[in-house]
MDTraj code that builds the backbone (N, CA, C; nanometers):
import mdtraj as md
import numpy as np

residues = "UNK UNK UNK UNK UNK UNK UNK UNK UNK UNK UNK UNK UNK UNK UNK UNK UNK UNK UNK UNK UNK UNK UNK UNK UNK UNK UNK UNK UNK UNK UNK UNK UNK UNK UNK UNK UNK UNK UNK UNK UNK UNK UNK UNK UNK UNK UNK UNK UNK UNK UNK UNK UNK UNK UNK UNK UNK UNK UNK UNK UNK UNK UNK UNK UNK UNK UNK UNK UNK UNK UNK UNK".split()
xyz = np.array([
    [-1.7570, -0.3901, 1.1689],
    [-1.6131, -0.3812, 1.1561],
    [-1.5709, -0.2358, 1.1700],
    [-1.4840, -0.2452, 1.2566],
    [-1.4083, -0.1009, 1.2450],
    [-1.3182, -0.0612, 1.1508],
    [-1.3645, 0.1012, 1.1228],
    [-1.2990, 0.1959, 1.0117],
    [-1.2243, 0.2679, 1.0591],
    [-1.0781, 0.2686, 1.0440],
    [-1.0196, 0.3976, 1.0790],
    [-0.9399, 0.4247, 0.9399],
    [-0.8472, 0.5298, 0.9497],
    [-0.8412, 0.6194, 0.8552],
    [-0.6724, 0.6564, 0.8320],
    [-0.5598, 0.7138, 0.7808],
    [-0.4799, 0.7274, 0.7919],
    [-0.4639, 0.8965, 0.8746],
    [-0.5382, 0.9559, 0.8752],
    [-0.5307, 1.0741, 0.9269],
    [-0.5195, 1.0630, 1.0718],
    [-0.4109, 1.2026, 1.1002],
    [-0.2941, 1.1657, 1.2038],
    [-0.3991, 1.1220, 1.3531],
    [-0.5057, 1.2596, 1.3242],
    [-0.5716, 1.3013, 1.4351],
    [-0.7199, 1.1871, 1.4883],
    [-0.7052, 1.0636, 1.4302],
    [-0.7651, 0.9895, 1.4247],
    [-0.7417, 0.9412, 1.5676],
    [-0.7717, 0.8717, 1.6454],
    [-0.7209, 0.7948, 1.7482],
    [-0.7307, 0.6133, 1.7202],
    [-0.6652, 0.5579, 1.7594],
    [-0.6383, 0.4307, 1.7429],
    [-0.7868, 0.3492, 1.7910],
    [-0.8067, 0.2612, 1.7348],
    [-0.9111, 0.1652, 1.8080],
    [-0.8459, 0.0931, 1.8768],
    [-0.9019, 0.0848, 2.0423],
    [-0.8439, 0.0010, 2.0471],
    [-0.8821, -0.1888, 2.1254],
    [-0.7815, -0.2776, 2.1728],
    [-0.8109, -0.4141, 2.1224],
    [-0.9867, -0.4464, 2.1925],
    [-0.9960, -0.4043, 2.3233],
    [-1.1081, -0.4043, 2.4069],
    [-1.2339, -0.3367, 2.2781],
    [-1.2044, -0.2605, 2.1823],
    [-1.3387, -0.2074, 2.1031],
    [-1.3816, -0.3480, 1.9769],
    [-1.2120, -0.3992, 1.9636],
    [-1.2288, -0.4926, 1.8445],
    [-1.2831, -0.5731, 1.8876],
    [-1.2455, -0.6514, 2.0314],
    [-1.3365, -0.7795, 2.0577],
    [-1.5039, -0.7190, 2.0658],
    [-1.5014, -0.6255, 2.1490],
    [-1.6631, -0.5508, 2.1343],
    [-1.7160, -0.5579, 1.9651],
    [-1.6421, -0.5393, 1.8597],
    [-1.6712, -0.5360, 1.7586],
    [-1.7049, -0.7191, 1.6914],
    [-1.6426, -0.8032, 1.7990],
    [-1.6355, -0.9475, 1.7283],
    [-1.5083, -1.0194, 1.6785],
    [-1.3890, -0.9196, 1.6871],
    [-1.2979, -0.9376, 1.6432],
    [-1.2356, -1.1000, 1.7161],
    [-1.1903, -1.1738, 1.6674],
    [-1.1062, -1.2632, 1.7805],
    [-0.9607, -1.2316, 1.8395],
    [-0.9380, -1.2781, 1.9557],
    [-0.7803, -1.2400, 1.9761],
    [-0.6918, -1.2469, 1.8768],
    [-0.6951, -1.3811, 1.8077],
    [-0.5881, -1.3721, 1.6898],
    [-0.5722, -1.2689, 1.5805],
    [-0.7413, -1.2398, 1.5267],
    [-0.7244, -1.1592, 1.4643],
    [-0.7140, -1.0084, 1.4894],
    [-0.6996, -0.9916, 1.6476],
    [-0.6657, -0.8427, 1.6879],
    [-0.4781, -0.8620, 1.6998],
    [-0.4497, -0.9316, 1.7444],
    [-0.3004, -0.9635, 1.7114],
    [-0.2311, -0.9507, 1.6079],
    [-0.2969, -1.0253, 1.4552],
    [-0.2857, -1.0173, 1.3465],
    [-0.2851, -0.8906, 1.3126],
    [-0.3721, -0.7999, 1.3375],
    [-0.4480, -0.6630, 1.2907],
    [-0.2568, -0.5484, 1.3693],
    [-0.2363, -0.5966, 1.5049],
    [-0.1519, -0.4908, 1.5928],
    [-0.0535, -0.5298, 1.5144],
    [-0.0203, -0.6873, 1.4759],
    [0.1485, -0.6838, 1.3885],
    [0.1372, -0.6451, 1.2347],
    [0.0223, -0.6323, 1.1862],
    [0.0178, -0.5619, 1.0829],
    [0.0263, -0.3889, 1.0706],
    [-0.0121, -0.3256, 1.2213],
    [0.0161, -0.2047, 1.2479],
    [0.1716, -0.1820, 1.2493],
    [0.2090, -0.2296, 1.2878],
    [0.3588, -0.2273, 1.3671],
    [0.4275, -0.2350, 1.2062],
    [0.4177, -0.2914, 1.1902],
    [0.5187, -0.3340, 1.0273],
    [0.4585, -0.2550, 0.9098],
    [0.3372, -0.1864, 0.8706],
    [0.3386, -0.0887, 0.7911],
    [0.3982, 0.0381, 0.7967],
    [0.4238, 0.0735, 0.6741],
    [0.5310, 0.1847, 0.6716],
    [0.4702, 0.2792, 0.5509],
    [0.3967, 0.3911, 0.5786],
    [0.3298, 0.4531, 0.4476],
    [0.4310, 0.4794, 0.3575],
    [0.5825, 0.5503, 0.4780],
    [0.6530, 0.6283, 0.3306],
    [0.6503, 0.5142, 0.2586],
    [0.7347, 0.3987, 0.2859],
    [0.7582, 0.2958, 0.2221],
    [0.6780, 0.2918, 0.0886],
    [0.5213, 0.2570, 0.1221],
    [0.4511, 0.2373, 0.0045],
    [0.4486, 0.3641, -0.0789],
    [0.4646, 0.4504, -0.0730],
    [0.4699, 0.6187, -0.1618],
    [0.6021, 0.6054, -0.2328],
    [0.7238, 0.5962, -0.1645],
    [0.8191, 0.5308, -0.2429],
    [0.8360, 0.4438, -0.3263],
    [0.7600, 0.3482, -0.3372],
    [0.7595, 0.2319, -0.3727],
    [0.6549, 0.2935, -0.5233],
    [0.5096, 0.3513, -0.4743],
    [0.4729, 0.4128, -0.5818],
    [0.5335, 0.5148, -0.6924],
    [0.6322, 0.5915, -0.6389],
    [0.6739, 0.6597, -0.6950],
    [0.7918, 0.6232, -0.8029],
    [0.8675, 0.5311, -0.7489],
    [0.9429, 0.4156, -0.8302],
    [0.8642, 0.3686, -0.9157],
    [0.7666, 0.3386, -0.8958],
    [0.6991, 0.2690, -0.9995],
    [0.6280, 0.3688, -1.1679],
    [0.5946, 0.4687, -1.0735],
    [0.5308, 0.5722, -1.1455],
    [0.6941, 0.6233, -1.2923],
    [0.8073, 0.6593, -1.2280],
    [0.9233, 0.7026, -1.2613],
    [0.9492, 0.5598, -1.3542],
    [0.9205, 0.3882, -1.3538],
    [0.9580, 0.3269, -1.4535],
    [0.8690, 0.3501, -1.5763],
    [0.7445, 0.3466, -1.5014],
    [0.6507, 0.3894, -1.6341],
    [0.6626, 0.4530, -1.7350],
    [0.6741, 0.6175, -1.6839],
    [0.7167, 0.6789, -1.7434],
    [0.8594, 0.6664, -1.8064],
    [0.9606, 0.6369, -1.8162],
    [1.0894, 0.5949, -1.8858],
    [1.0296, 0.4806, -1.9268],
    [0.9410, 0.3835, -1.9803],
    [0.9060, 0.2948, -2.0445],
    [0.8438, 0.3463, -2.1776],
    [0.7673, 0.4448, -2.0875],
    [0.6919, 0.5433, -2.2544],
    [0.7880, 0.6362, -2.2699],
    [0.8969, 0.6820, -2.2554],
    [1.0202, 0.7582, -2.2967],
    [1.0671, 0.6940, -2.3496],
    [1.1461, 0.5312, -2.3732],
    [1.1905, 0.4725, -2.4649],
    [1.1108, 0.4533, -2.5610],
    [0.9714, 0.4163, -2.5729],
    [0.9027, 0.3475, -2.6841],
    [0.8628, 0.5050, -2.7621],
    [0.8429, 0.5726, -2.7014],
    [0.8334, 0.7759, -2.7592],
    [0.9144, 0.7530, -2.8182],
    [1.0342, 0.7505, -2.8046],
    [1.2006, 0.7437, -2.8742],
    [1.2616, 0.6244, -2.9607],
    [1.1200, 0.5669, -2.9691],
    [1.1756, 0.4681, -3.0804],
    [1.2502, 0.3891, -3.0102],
    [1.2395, 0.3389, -2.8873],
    [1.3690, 0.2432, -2.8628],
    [1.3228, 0.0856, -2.8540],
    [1.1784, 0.1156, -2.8321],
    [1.0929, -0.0021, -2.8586],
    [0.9829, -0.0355, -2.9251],
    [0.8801, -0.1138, -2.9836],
    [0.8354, -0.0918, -3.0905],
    [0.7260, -0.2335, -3.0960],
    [0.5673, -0.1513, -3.1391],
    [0.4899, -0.3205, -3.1317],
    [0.4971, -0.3802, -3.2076],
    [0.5987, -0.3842, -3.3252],
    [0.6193, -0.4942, -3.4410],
    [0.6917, -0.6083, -3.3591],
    [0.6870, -0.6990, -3.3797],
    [0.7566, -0.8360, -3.3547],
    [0.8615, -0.8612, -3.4431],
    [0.9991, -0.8754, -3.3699],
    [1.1137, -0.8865, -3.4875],
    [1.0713, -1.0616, -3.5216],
    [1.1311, -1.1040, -3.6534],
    [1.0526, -1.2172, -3.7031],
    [1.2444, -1.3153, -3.6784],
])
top = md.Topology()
chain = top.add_chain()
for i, resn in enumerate(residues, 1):
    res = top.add_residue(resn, chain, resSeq=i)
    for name in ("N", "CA", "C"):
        top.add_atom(name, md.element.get_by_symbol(name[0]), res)
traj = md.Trajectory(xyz[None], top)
């Protein structure tokens, strides 16, 4: 199976290496519309949102705004 890498200077594999590799058409198809539709910033954003609720989750419960007692 082929490895490539996010680094820029990488060059693409491409479909003629995947079938050489075993790949089937579908799944070199599968593989190009999964190229096409990833979006790194996207996911870094998406991490970073996430990272920023976290943290304001342990900023409220720091601040007393939430608490592991169970109100009864």
């Amino acid at each position: 199976m082929a490895r490539t890498t996010a680094n820029p200077t990488t060059r693409p594999v491409t479909a003629a290496e995947l079938l050489e590799q075993g790949f089937s058409p579908s799944e070199i198809a599968s593989l190009a519309r999964l190229r096409e539709n990833w979006n790194p910033a996207a996911e870094q954003v998406e991490s970073i949102l996430d990272w920023r609720r976290i943290q304001f989750a342990k900023w409220l419960y720091d601040n007393g705004h939430y608490s592991e007692d169970v109100a009864a």
